[in-house]
C-alpha positions as CSV (number, residue, x, y, z in Angstrom):
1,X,0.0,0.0,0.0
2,X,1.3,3.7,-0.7
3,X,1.5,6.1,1.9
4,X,-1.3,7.5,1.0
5,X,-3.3,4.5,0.8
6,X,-2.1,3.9,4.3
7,X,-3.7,7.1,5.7
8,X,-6.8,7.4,4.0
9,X,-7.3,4.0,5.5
10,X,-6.6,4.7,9.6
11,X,-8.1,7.9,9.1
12,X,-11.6,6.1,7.9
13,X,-11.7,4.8,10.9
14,X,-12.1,7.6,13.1
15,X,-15.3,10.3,13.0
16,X,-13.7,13.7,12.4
17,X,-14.5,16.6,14.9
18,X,-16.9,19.1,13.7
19,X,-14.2,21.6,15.3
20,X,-11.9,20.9,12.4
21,X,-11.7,22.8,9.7
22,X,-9.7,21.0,7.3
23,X,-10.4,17.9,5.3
24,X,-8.0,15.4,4.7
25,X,-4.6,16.4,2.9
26,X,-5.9,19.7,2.5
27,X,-3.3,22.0,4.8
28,X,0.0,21.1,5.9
29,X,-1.5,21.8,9.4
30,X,-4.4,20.2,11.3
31,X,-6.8,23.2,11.6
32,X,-9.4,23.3,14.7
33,X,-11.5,26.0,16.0
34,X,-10.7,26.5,19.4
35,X,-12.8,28.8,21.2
36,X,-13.1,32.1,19.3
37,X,-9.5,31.3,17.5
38,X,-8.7,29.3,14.8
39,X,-5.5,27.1,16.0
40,X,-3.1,24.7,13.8
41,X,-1.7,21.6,14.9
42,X,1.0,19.4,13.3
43,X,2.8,16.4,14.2
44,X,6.0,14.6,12.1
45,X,7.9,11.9,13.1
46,X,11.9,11.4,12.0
47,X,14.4,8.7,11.4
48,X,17.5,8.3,9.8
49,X,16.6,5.7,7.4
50,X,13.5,7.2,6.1
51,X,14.3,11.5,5.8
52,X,17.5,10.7,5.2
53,X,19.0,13.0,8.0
54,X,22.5,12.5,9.4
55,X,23.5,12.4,12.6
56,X,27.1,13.4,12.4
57,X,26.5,16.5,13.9
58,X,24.0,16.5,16.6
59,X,23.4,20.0,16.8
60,X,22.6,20.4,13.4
61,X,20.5,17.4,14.0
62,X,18.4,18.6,16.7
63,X,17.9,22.3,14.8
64,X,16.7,20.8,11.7
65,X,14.4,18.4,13.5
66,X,12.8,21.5,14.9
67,X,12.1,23.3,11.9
68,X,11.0,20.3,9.9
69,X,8.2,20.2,12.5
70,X,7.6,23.9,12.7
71,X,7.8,24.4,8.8
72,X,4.0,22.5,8.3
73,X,2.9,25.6,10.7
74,X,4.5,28.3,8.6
75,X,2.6,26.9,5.4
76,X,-0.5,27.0,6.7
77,X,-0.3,30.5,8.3
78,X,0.3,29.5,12.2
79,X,2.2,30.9,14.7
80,X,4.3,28.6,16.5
81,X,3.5,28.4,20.4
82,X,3.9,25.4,22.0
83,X,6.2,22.4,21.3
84,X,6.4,18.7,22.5
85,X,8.5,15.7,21.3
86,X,9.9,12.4,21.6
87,X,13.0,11.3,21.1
88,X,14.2,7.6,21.5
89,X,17.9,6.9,20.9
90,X,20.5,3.8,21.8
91,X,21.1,3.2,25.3
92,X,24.9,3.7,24.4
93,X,24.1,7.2,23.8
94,X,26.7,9.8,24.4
95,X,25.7,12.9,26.7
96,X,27.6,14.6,24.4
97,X,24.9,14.0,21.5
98,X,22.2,14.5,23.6
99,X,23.7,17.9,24.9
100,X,24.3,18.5,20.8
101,X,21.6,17.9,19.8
102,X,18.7,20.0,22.6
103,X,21.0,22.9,22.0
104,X,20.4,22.9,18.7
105,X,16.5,22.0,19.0
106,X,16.4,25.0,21.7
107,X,18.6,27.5,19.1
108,X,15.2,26.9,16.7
109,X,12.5,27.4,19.1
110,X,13.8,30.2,20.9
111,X,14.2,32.0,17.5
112,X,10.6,31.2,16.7
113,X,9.1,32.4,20.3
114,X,8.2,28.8,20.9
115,X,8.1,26.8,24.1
116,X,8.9,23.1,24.5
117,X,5.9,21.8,27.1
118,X,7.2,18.4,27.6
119,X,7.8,14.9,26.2
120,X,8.8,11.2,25.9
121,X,11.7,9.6,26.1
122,X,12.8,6.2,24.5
123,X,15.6,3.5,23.3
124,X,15.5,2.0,20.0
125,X,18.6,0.7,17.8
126,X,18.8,4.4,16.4
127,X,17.5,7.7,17.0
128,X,14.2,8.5,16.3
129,X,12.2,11.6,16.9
130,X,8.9,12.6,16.6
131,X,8.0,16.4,17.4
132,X,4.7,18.0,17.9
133,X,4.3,22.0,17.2
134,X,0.6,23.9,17.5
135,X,-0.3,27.8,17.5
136,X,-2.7,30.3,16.9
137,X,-3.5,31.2,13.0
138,X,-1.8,34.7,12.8
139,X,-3.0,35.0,9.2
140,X,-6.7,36.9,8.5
141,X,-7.5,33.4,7.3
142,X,-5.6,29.8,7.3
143,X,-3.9,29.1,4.5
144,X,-4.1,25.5,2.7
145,X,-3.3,23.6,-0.3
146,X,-6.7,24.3,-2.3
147,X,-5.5,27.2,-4.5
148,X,-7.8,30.0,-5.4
149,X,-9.3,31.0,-8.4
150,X,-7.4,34.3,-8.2
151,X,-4.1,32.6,-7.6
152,X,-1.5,33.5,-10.6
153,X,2.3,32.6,-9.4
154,X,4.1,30.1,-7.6
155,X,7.0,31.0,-5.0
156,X,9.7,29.2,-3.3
157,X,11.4,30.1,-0.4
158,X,15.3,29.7,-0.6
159,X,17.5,27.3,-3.2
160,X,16.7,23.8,-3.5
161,X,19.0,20.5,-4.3
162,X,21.8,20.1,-1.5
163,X,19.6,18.1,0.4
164,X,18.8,15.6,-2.3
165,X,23.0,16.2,-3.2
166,X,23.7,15.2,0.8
167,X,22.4,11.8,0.4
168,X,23.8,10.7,-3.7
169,X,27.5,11.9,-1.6
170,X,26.5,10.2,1.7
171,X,27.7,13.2,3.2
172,X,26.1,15.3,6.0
173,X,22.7,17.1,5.9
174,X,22.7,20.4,5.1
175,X,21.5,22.9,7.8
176,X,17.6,24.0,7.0
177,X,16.7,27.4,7.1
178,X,13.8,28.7,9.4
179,X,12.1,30.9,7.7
180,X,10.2,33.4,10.1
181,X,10.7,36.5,7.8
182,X,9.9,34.6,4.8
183,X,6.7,32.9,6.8
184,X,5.4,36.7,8.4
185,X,4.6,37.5,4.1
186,X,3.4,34.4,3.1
187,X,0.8,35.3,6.2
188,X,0.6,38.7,4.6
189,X,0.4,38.1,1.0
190,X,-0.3,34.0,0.2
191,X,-3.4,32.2,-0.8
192,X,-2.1,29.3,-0.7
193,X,1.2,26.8,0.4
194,X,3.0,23.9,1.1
195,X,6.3,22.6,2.5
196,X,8.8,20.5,0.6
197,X,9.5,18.6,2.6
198,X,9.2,15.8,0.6
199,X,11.3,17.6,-2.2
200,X,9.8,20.2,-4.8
201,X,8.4,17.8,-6.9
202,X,6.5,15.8,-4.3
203,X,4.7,19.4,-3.2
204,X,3.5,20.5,-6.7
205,X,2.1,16.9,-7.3
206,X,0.5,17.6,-4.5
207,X,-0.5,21.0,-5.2
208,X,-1.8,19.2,-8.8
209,X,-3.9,16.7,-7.4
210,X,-5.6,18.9,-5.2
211,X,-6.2,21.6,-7.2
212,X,-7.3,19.6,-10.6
213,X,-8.9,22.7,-12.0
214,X,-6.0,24.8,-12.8
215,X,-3.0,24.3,-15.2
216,X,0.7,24.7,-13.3
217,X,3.4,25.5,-15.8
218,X,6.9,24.9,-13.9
219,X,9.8,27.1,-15.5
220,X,12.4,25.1,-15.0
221,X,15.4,27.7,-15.7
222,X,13.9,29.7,-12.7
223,X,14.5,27.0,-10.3
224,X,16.9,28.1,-7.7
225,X,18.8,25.8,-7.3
226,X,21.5,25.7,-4.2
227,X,25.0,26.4,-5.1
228,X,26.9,23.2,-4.1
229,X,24.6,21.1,-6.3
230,X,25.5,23.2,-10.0
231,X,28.8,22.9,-8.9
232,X,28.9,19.3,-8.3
233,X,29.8,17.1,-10.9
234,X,27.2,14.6,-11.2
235,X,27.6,11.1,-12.3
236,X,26.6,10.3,-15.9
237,X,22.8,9.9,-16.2
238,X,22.0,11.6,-12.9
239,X,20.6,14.9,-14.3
240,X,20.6,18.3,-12.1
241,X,16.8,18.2,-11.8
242,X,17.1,14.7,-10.3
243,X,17.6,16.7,-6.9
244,X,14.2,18.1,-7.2
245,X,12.7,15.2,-7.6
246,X,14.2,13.1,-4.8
247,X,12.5,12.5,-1.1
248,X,14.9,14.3,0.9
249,X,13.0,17.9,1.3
250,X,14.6,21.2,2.3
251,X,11.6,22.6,4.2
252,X,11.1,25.1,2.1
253,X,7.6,26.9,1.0
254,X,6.1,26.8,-1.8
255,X,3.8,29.4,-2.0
256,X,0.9,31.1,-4.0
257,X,0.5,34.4,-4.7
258,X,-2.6,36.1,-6.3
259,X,-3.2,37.8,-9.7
260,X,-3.2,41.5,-8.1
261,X,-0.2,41.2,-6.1
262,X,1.2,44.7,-6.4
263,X,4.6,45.6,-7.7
264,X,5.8,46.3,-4.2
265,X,4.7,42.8,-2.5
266,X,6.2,41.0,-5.4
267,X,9.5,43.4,-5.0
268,X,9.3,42.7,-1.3
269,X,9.3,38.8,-2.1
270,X,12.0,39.2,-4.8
271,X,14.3,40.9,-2.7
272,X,14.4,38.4,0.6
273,X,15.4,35.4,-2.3
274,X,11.9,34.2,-2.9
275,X,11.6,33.4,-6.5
276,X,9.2,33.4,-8.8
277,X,9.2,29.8,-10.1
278,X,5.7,28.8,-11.9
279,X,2.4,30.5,-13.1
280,X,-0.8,29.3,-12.7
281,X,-3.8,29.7,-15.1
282,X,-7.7,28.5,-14.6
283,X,-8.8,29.0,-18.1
284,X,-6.5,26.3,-19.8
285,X,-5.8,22.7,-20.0
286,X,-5.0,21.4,-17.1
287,X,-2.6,19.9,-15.3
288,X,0.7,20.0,-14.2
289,X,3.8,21.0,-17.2
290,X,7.3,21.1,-17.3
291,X,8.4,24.4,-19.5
292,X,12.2,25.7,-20.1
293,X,12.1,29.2,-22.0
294,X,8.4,29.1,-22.2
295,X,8.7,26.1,-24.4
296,X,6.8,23.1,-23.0
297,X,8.6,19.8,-22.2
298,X,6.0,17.8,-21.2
299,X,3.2,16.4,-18.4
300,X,3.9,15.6,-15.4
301,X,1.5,12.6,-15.2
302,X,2.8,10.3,-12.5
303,X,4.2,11.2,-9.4
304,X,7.4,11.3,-8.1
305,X,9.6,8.0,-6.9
306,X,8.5,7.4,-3.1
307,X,11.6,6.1,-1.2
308,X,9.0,3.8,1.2
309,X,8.4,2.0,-1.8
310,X,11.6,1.3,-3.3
311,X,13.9,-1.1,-1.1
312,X,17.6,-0.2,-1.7
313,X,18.5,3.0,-1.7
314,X,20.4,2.0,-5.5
315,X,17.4,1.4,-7.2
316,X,15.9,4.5,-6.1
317,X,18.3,6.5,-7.1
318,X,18.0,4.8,-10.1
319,X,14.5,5.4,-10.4
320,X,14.8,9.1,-9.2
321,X,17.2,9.5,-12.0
322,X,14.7,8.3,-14.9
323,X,11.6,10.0,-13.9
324,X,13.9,13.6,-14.1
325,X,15.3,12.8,-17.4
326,X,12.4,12.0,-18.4
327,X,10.4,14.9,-17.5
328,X,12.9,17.9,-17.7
329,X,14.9,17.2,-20.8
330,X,11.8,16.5,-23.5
């Protein structure tokens, strides 16, 4: 069964509160009215073998744990507040990584004005962690991944590839970015978003399937992508884009902007490294299209390789590989 299979399934078998706002894979966030507020809720669990994190530096471990599980917040226009998690690790483990790796879970959360209320603690073979994050909605309005008829561009926060390069290397994870600034105008100015933290083409799949209606048109020589990765000299038949299409996410947003955003917002976006990376149309065919110099590749019809599915990581780089050159060269 796909992941997706999997959740539809459990989450069948449970009436959903007429409190909640949200219907199933809608938001990135669970969204419940709570008294007179609207409040989002998000859980995500973490282990090396399936986010593909490493552990080689603790601190850097525990930050980016903490902003994987705040970044579902950002995108659907929640304030972080309060903070819980669970962390299991061998019973050989050093104080020394565990030192490492609160400071940097701390470093994240005290940036965002969050507070850690409590938790579990575990063994297993190897880390695992599993952090829960919840806040008010400090947007007039949640935002979700059911794009507006008004919506006209799509944003990303940040570049995008060194995560997906971390893993081909087997080196260490690169350090995510927590995007407060870049979250405070996608409050202001978005209509609609998602994390990536499944990679950038996992969220606009996403983005596709919920949004049938419209026709997404990717640009693919707007993608920015991070530094390290076009410098990198990739191994015959892995192509750049194969980055983008790879499981390990960066946590960055993905983000929709309408069709009156004024020259200042967009100026605004432009200049804190938000780019401009896909347009969005409701009166054409749709679907979801891979363009380079406004000259159409081709569909996007499948999605991309999911790593649960695939059982060495060989074959799915393999199969990552393929579906890029596929797609992005024509």
């Amino acid at each position: 069964m796909t992941e997706i299979e999997i959740i539809r399934m459990i989450s069948g078998k449970f009436p959903r509160s007429d409190q909640q706002l949200n219907k199933l894979f809608e938001c990135d966030a669970e969204l419940l009215r709570i008294g007179e507020q609207i409040w989002g809720l998000s859980m995500d669990e973490f282990s090396p073998g399936e986010d593909f994190f490493t552990s080689d530096q603790p601190r850097v471990l525990g930050a980016n744990l903490a902003v994987a599980t705040l970044s579902d917040l950002f995108a659907a226009g929640v304030e972080p507040r309060f903070f819980m998690h669970s962390l299991s690790v061998p019973k050989t483990v050093s104080s020394f990584f565990l030192k490492e790796l609160t400071d940097g879970i701390q470093s994240v959360l005290g940036q965002a004005r969050c507070f850690l209320c409590g938790g579990d603690l575990g063994t297993a073979d190897t880390w695992r962690y599993c952090g829960f994050a919840m806040g008010p909605v400090g947007a007039a309005a949640p935002i979700t991944r059911k794009l507006a008829g008004t919506s006209k561009t799509l944003w990303i926060t940040g570049q995008l590839g060194d995560a997906n390069l971390a893993v081909l290397n087997q080196t260490s994870t690169p350090a995510f970015e927590l995007r407060l600034r870049e979250a405070e105008l996608i409050r202001k100015y978005a209509n609609g978003c998602i994390d990536t933290s499944g990679g950038l083409m996992d969220a606009l799949w996403t983005l596709h399937l919920l949004n049938p209606q419209l026709q997404i048109n990717l640009h693919a020589e707007k993608i920015p992508f991070a530094h390290a990765l076009r410098a990198y000299p990739l191994p015959p038949g892995i192509p750049l884009e194969a980055a983008l299409v790879g499981g390990a996410g960066e946590y960055e947003l993905l983000f929709a902007t309408p069709d009156d955003l004024s020259s200042t917002a967009r100026a605004g976006l432009e200049s804190m490294d938000i780019t401009a990376i896909a347009d969005l149309s409701i009166n054409a065919t749709p679907g979801l299209f891979i363009c380079r110099n406004n000259e159409p590749l081709r569909a996007m019809t499948t999605p991309p390789p999911c790593p649960r599915e695939i059982e060495s990581i060989t074959e799915y780089v393999h199969a990552v590989a393929g579906f890029a050159a596929n797609l992005f060269k024509g």
